[in-house]
DONU-45778 format. One line per 10 residues: number of its first residue (from 1); their letters; for each residue z, x, y of N, C-alpha, C. Coordinates in Angstrom, 3 decimals, decimal comma. Atoms other than C-alpha are relative to their C-alpha. Example, Ala and Ser with C-alpha at 12.3 -4.5 7.8 and 13.67 -1.06 7.14 Angstrom:
2
1) AS) 0,000/0,890/-1,190/7,800/12,300/-4,500/0,000/0,900/1,200; -0,060/-0,820/-1,190/7,140/13,670/-1,060/0,730/-0,770/1,090
END
This chain:
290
1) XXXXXXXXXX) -1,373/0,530/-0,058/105,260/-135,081/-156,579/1,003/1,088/-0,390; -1,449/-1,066/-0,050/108,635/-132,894/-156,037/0,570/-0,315/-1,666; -0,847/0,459/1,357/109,922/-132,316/-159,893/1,525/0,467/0,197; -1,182/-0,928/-0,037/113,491/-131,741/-158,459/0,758/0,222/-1,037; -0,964/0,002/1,217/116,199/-130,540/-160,385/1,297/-0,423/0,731; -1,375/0,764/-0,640/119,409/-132,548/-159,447/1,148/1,326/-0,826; -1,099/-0,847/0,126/122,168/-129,452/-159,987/1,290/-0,672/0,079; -1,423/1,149/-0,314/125,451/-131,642/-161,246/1,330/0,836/-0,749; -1,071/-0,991/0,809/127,180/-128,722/-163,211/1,466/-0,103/0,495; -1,595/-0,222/-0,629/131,151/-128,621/-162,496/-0,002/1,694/-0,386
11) XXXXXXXXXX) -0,227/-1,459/0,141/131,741/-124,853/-161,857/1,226/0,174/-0,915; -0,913/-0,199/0,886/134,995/-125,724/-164,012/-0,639/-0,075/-1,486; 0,115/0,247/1,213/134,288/-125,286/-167,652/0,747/-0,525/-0,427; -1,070/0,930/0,512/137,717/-126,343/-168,845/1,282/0,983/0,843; -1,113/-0,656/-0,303/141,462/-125,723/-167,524/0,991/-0,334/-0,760; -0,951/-0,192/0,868/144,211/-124,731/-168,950/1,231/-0,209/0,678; -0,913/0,599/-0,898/147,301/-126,401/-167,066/-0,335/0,550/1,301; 0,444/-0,383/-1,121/146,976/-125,032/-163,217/-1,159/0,426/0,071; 0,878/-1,385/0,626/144,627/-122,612/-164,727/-1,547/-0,600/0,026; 1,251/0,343/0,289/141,047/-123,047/-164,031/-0,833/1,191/-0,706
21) XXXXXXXXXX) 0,440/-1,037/0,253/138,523/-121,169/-166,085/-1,896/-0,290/0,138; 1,749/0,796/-0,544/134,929/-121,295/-164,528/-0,703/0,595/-0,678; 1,020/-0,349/0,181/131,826/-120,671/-165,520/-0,558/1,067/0,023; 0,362/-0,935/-1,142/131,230/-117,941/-163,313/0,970/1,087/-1,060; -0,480/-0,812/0,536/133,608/-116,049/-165,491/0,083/0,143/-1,172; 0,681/0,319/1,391/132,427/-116,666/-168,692/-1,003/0,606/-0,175; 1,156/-0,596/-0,117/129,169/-115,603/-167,791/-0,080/1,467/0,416; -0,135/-1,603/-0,612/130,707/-112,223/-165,896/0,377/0,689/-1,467; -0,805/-0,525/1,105/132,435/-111,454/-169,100/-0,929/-0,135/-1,100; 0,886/-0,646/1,206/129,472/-112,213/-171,547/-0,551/1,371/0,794
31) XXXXXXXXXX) 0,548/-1,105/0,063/127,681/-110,019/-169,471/0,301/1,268/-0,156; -0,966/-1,392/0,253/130,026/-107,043/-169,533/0,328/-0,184/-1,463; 0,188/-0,404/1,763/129,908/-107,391/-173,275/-1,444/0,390/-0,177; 0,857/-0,143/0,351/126,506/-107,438/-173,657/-0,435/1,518/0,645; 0,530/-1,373/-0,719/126,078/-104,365/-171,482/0,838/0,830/-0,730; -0,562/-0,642/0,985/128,607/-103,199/-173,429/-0,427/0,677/-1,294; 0,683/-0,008/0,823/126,945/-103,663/-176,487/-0,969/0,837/-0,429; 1,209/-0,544/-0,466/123,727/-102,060/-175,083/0,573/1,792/-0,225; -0,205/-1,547/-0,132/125,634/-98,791/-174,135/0,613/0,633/-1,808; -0,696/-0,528/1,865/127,243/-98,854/-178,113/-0,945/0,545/-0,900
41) XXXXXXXXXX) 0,612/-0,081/0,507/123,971/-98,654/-178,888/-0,608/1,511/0,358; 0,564/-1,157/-0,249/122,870/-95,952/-177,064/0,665/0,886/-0,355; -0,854/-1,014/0,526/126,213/-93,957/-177,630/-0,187/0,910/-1,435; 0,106/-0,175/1,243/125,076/-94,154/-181,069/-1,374/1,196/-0,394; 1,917/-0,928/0,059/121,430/-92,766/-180,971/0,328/1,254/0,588; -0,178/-1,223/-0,707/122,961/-89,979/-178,915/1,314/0,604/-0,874; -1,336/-0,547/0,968/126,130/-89,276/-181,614/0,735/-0,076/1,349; -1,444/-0,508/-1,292/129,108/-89,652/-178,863/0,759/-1,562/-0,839; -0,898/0,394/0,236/131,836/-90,954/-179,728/0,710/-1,678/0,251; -0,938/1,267/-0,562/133,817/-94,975/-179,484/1,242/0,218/0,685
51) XXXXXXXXXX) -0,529/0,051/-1,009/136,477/-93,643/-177,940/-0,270/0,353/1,479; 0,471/-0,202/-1,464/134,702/-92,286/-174,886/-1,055/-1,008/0,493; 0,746/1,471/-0,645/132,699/-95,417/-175,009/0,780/-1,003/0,517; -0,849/0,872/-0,331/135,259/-97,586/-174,700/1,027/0,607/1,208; -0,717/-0,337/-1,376/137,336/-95,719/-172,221/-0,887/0,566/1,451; 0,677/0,353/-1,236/134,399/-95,383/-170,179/0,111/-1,345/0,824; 0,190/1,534/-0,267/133,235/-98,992/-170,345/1,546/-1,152/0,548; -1,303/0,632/-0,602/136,981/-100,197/-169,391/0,331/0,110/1,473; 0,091/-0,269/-1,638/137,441/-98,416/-166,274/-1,090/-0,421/1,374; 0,836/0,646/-1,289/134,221/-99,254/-165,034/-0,527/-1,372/-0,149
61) XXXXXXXXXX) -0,135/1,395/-0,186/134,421/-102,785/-165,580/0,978/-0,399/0,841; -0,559/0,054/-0,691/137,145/-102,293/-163,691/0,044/0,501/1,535; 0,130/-0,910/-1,118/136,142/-100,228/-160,920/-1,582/-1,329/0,355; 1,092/0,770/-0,687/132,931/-102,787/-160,438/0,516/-1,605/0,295; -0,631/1,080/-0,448/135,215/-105,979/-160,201/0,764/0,277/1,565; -0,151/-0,788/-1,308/137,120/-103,665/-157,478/-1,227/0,184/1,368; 0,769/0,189/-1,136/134,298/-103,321/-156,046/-1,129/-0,587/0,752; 1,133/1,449/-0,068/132,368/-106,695/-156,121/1,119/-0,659/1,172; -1,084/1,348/-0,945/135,785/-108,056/-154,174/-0,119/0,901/1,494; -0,628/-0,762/-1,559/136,543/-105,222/-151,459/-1,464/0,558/0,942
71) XXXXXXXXXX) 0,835/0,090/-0,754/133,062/-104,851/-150,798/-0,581/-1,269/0,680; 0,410/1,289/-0,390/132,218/-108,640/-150,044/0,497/0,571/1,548; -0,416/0,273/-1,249/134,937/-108,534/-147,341/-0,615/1,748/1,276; 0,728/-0,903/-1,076/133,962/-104,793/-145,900/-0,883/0,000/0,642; 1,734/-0,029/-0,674/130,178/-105,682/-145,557/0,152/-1,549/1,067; 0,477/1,158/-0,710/130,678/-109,686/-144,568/1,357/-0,072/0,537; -1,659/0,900/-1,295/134,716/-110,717/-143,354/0,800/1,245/0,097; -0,810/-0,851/-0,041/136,123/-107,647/-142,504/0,762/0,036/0,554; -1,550/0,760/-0,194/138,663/-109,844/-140,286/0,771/-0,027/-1,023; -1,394/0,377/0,865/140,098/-110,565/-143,447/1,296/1,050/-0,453
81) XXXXXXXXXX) -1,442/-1,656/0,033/141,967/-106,971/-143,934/1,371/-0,363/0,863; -1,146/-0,216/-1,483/143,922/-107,709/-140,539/0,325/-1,877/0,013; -0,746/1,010/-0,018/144,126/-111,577/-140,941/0,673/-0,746/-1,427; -0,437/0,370/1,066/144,517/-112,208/-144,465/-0,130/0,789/-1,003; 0,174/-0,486/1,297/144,601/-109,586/-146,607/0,311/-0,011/-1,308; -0,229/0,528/0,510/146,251/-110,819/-148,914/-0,649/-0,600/-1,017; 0,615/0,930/0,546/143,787/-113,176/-150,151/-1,382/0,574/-0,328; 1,035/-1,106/0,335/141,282/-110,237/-150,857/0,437/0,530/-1,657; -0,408/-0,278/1,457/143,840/-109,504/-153,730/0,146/-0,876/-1,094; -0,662/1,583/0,785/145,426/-113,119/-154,970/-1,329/-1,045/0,687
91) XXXXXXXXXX) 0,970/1,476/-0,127/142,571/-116,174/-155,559/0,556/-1,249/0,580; -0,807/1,209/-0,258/145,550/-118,213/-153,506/-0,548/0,157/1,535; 0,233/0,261/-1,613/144,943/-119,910/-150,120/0,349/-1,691/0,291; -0,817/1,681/0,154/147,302/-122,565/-148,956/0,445/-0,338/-1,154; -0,907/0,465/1,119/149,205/-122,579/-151,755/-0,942/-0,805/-1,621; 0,824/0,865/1,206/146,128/-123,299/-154,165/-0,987/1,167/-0,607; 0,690/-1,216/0,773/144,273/-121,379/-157,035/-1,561/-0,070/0,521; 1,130/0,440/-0,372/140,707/-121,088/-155,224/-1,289/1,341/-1,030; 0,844/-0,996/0,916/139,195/-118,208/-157,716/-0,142/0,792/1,003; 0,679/-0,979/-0,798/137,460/-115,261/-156,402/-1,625/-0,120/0,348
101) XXXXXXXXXX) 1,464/0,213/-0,781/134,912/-116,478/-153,989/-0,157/0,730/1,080; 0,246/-1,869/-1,239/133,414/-113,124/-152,123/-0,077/0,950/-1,288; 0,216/-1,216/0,984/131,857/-110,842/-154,518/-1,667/0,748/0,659; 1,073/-0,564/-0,490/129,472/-108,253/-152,968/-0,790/1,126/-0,908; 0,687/-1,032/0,873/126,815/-106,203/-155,151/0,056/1,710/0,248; -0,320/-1,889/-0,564/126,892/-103,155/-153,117/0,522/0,604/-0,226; -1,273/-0,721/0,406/129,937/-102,813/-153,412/0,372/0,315/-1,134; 0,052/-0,325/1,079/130,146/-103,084/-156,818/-1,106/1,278/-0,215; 1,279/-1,269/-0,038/126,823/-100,325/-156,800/0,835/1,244/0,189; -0,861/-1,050/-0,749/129,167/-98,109/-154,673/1,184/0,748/-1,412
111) XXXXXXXXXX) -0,899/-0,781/1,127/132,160/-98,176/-157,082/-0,471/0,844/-0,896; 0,652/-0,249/1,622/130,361/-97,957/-160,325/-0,646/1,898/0,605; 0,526/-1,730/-0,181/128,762/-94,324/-158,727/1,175/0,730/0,177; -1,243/-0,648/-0,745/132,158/-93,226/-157,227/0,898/0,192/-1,606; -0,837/0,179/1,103/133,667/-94,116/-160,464/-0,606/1,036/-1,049; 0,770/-0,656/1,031/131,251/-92,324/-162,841/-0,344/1,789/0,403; 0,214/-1,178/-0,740/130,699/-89,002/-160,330/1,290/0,559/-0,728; -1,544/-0,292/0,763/134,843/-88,759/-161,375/-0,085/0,137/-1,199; 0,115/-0,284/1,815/134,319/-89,417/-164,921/-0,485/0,989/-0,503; 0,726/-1,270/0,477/131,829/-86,675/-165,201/0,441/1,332/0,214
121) XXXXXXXXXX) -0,806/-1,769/-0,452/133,546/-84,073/-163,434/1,045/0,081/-0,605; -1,111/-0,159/0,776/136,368/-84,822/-165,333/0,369/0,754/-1,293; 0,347/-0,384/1,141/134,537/-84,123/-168,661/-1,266/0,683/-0,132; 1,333/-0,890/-0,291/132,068/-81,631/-167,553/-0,744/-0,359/-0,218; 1,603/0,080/0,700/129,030/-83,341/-168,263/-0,576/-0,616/1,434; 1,085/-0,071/-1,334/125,910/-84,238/-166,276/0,078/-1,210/0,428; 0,018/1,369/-0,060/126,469/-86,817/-163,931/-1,108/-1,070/0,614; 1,088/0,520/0,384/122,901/-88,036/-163,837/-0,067/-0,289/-1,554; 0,001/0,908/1,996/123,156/-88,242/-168,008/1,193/-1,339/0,599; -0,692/0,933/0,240/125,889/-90,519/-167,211/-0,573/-1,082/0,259
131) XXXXXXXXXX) 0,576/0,749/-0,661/124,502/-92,298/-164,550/-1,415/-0,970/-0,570; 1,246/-0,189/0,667/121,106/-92,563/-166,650/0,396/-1,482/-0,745; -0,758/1,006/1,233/122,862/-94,142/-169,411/0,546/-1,684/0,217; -0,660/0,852/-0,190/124,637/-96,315/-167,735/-1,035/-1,813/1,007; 1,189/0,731/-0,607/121,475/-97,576/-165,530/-0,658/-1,183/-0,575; 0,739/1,068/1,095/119,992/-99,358/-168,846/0,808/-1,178/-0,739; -0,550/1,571/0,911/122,827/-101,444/-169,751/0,348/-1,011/1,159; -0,784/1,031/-1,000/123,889/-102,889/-166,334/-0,986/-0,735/0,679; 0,687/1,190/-0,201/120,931/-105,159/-165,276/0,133/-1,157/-0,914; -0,170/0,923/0,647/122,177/-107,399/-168,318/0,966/-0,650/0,757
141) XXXXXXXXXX) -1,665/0,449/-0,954/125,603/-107,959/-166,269/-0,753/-0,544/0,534; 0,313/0,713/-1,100/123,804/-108,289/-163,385/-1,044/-1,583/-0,080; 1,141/0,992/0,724/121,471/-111,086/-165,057/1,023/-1,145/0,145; -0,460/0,229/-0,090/124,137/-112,686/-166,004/1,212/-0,755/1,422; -0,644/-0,117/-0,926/126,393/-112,565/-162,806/-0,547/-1,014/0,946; 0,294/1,300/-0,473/123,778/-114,578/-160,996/-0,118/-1,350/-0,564; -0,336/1,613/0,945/123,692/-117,110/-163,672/1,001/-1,229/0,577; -1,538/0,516/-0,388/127,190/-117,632/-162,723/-0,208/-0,304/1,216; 0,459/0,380/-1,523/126,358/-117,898/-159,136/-0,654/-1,343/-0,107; 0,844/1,181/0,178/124,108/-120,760/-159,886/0,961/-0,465/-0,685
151) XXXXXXXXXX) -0,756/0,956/0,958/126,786/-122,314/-162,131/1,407/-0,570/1,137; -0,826/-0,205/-1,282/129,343/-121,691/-158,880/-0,264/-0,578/1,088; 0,440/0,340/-0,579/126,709/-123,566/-157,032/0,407/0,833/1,495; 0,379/-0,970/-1,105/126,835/-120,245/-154,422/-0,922/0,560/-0,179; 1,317/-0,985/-0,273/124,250/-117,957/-153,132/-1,161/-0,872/-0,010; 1,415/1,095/0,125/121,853/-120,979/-152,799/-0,628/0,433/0,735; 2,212/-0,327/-0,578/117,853/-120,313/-151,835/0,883/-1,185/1,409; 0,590/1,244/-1,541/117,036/-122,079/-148,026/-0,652/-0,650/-0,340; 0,673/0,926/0,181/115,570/-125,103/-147,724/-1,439/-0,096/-0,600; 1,358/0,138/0,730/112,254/-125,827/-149,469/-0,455/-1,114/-0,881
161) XXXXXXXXXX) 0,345/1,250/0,369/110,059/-128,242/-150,470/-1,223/0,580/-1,244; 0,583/-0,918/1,704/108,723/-125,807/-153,924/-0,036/-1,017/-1,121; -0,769/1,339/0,844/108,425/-128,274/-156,827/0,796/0,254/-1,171; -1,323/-0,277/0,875/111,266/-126,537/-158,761/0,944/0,393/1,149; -1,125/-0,036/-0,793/113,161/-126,837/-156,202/1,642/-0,781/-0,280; -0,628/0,629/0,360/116,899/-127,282/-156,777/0,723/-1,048/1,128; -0,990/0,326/-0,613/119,467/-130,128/-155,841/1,058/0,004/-0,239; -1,311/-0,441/0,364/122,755/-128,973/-155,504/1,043/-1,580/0,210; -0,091/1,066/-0,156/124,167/-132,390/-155,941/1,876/-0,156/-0,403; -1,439/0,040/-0,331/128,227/-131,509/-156,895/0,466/0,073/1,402
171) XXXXXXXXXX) -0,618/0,723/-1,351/130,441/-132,410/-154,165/0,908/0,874/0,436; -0,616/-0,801/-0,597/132,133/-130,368/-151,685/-0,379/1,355/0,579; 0,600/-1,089/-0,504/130,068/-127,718/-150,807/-0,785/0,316/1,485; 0,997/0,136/-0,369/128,180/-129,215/-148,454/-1,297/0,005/0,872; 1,624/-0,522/0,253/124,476/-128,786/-149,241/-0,457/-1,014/-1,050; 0,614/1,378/0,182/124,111/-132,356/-150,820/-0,936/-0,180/-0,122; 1,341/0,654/-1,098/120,945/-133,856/-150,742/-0,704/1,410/0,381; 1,303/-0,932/-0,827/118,730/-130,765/-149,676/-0,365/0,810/-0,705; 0,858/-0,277/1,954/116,357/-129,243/-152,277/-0,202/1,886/0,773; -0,233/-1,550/-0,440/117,036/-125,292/-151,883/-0,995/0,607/-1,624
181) XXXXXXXXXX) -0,055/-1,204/0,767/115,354/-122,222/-153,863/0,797/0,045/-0,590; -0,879/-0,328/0,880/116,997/-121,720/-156,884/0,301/1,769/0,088; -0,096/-1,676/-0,394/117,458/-117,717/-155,554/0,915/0,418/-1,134; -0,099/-0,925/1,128/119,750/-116,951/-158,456/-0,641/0,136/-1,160; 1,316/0,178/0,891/117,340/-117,778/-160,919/-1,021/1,287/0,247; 1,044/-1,206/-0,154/114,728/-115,616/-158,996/0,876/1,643/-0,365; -0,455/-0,965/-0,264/117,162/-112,853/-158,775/0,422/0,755/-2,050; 0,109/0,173/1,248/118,082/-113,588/-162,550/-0,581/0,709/-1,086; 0,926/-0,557/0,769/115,150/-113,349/-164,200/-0,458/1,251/0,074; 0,425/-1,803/-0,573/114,031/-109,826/-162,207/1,038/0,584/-0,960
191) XXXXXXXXXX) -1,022/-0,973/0,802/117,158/-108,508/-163,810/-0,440/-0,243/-1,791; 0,404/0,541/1,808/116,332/-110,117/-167,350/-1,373/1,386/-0,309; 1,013/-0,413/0,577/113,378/-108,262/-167,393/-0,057/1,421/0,575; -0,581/-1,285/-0,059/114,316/-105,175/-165,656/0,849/0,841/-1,575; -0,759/-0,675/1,224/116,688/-104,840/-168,675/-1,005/0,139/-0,903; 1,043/0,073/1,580/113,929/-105,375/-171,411/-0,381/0,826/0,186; 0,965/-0,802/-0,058/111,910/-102,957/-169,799/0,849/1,053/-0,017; -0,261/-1,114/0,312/114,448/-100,050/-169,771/0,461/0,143/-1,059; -0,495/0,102/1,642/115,629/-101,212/-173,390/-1,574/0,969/-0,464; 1,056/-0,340/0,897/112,178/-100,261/-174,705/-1,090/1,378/0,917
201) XXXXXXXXXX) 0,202/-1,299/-0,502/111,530/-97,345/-172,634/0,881/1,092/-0,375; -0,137/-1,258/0,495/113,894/-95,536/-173,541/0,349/-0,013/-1,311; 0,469/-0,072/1,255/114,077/-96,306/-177,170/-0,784/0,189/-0,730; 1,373/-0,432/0,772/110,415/-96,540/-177,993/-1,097/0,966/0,910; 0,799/-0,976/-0,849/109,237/-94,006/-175,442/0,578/1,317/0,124; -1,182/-1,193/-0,848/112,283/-91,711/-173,760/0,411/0,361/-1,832; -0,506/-0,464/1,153/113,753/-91,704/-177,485/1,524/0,643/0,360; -0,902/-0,457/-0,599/116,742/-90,758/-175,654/0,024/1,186/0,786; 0,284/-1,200/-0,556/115,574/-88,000/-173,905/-0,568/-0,457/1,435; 0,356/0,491/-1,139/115,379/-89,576/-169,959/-0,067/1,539/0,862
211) XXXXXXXXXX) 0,067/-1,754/-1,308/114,596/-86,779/-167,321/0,839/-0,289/1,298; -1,613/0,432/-0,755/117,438/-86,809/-165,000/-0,525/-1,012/1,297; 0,471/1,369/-1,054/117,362/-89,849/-162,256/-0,896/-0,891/-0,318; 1,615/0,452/0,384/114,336/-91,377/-163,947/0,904/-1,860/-0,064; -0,157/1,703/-0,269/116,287/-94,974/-164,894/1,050/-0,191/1,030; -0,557/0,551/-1,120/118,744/-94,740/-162,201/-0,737/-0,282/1,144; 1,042/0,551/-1,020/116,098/-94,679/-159,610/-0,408/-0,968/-0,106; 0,739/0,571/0,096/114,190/-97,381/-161,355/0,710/-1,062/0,400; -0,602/1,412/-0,479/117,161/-99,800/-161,343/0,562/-0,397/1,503; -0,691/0,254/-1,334/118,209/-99,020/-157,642/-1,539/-0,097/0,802
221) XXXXXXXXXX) 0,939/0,526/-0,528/114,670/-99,349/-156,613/-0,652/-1,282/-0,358; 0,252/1,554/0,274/113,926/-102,572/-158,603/0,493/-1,143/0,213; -1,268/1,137/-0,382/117,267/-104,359/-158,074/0,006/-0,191/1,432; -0,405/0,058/-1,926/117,522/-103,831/-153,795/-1,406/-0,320/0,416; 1,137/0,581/-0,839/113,845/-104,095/-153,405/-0,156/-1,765/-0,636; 0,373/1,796/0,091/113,726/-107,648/-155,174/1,194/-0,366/0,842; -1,576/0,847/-0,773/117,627/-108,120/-153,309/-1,152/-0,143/1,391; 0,717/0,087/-1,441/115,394/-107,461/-150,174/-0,665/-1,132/0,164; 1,193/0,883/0,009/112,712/-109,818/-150,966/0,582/-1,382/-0,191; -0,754/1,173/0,365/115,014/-112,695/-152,341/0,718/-0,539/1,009
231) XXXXXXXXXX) -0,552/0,456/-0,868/116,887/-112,547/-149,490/-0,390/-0,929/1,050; 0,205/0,837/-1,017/114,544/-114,250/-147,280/-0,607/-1,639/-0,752; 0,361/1,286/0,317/114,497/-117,187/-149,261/1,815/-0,734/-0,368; -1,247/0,477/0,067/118,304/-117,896/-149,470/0,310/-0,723/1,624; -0,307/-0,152/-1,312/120,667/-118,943/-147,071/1,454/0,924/0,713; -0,831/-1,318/-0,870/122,818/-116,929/-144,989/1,823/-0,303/-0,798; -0,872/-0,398/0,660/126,009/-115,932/-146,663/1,511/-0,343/0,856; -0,986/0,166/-1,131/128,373/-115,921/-143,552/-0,771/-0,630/1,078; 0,815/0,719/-1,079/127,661/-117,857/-139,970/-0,325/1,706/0,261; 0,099/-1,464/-1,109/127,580/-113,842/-137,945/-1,632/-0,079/-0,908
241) XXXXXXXXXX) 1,501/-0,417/0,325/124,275/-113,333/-140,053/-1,047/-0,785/0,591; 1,218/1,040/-0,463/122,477/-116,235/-138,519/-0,031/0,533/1,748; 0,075/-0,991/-1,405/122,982/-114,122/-134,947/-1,040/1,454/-0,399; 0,257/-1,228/0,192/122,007/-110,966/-136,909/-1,727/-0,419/-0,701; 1,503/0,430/0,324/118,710/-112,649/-138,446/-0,677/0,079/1,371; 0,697/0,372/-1,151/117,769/-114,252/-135,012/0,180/1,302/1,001; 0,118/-1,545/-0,632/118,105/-110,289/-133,489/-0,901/0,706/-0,479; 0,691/-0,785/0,717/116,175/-108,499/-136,132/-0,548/-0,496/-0,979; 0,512/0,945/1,325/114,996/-110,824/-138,396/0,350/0,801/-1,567; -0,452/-0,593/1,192/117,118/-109,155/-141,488/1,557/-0,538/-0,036
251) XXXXXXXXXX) -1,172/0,155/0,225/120,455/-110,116/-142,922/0,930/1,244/-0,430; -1,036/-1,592/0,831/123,518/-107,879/-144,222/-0,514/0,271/-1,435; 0,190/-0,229/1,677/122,702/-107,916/-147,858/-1,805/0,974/0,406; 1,306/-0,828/-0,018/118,854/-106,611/-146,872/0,096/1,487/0,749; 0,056/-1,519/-0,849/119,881/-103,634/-144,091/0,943/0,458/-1,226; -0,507/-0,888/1,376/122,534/-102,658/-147,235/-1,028/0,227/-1,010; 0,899/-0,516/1,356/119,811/-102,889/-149,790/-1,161/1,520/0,777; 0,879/-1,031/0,079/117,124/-100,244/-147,804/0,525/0,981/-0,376; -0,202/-1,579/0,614/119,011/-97,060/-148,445/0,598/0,211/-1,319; 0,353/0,496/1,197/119,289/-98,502/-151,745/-0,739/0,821/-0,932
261) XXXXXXXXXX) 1,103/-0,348/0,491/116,118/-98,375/-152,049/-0,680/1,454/0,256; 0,484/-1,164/-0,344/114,833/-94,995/-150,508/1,012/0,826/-0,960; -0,452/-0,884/1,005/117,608/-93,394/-152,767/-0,510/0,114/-1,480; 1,333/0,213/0,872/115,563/-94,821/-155,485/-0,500/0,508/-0,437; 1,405/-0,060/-0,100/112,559/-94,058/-154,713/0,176/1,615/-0,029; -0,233/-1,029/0,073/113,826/-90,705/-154,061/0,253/1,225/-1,302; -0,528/-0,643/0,989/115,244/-89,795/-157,334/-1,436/-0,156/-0,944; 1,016/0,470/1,139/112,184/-91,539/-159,074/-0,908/1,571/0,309; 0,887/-0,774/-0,630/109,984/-88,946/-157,038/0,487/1,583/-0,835; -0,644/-1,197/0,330/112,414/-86,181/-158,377/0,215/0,102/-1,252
271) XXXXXXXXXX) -0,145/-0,229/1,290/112,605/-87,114/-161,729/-1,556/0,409/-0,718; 1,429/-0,187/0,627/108,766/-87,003/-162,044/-0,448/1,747/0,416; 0,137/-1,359/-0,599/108,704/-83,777/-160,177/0,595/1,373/-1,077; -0,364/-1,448/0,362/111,097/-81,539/-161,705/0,059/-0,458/-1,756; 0,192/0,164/1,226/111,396/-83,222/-165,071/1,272/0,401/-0,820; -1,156/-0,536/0,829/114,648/-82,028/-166,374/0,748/-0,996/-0,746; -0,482/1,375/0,999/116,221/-84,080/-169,484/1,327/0,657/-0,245; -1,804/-0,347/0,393/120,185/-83,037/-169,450/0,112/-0,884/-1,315; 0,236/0,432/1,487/121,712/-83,780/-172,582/2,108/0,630/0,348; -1,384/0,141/-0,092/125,730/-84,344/-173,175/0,641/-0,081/-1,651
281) XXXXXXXXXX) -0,504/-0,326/1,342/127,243/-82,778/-176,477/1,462/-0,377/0,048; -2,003/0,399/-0,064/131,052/-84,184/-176,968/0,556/1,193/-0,713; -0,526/-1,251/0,794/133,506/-81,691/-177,628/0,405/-0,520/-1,262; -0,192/-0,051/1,469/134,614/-81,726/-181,283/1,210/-0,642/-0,465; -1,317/0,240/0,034/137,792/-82,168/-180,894/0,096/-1,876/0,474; -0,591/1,434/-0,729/137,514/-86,021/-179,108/-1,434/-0,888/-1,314; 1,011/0,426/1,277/134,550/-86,872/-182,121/0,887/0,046/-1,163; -0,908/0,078/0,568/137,248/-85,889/-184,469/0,840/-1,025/0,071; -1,212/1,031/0,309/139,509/-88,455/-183,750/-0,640/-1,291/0,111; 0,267/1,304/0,085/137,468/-91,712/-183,791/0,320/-0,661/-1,242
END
């Protein structure tokens, strides 16, 4: 017998006159603390400084919201530039607060490198140490992030008759009535435990001493190859993908995740190869003033 789970959550937590404040952003915002947190920790074990932690961690919380929104529409509605762009910037449509529904990972992936390549060249240091660093705190976000998805009742699994299968049973979505894959869950937990495992690698192993690409590879080959795999248990994101399945049997989110993954796999290959452990001394002068 099916043990469903009837899904009755209101994506509103509470509002504040017009003002809705969901779930979904509660959960984005623990997680960008907690990853936060993570990197305070490491800053520490490595002596660097709170102000270059914190004026890291600002920008690129900001540069991965940037680019969770402008990548949705580049990869899936890229009508919307030319018919509504607008509504890529402001959560309004028809004159009503609808949040920010369209957030693409990639894109966020994209920024967060584009963003951190800058940072490093800015402040001469290695931007694999950065990258490194930054590798071990952001599968907590991303943990998180689908949480929220599941609380948003989006990104729902395809049909299935699994016996944890969910029912998305709030109103207006509708997907009523039909017992879907809980896919952020699966996607979830991978990240949950992705994070544990580079917490205690490089604390009770690396000791802070990672060999350059070693956890960025791991998380861009662990995160896109489970995105790959997860994907064929969802359902399609936009209608155009249900043309682009029935052509090649792959969606957008999976042809974005392979070169993902081969970059990966690539770096992993290169970190075992050449072995080099960069290392990022703060100048004196920006340690001085914390």
């Amino acid at each position: 017998m099916l043990a469903v789970i009837n899904w009755t959550v209101n994506p509103v937590a509470f509002s504040i006159g017009f003002l809705e404040v969901r779930w979904y952003g509660i959960l984005l915002a623990t997680g960008f603390l907690l990853a936060y947190l993570t990197l305070s920790r490491i800053f520490k074990v490595e002596n660097l400084s709170q102000q270059l932690l914190d004026k890291l961690s600002l920008w690129t919380i900001i540069w991965t919201i940037v680019g969770l929104r402008i990548g949705h529409f580049l990869f899936y509605e890229p009508e919307q530039f030319i018919t509504a762009p607008l509504e890529i910037i402001l959560p309004i449509r028809d004159g009503h607060y609808v949040g920010y529904q369209g957030l693409a990972s990639h894109g966020a992936v994209i920024a967060i490198i584009l963003y951190l390549v800058y940072f490093s060249w800015k402040r001469k240091m290695n931007t694999w140490w950065l990258l490194d660093r930054l590798s071990i705190a952001i599968p907590i976000a991303a943990a998180f992030v689908r949480i929220g998805n599941l609380m948003n009742h989006e990104i729902v699994g395809s049909i299935t008759t699994v016996p944890w299968a969910f029912n998305f049973t709030y109103g207006g979505y509708g997907i009523e009535g039909t017992l879907r894959h809980p896919a952020q869950i699966y996607e979830s937990i991978t990240y949950l435990l992705l994070y544990f495992g580079l917490i205690i690698y490089y604390f009770k192993f690396a000791k802070g001493k990672v060999p350059q690409g070693r956890t960025t590879g791991v998380i861009l080959t662990v995160i896109f190859t489970a995105r790959f795999i997860i994907e064929f248990f969802k359902e399609v994101q936009v209608a155009k993908e249900s043309q682009l399945i029935a052509d090649i049997g792959l969606n957008i989110g999976q042809l974005l995740s392979i070169p993902f993954v081969l970059l990966g796999i690539a770096l992993l290959i290169f970190s075992f190869v050449k072995r080099k452990i960069p290392v990022y001394v703060e100048p004196k002068k920006v340690k001085e003033n914390r």
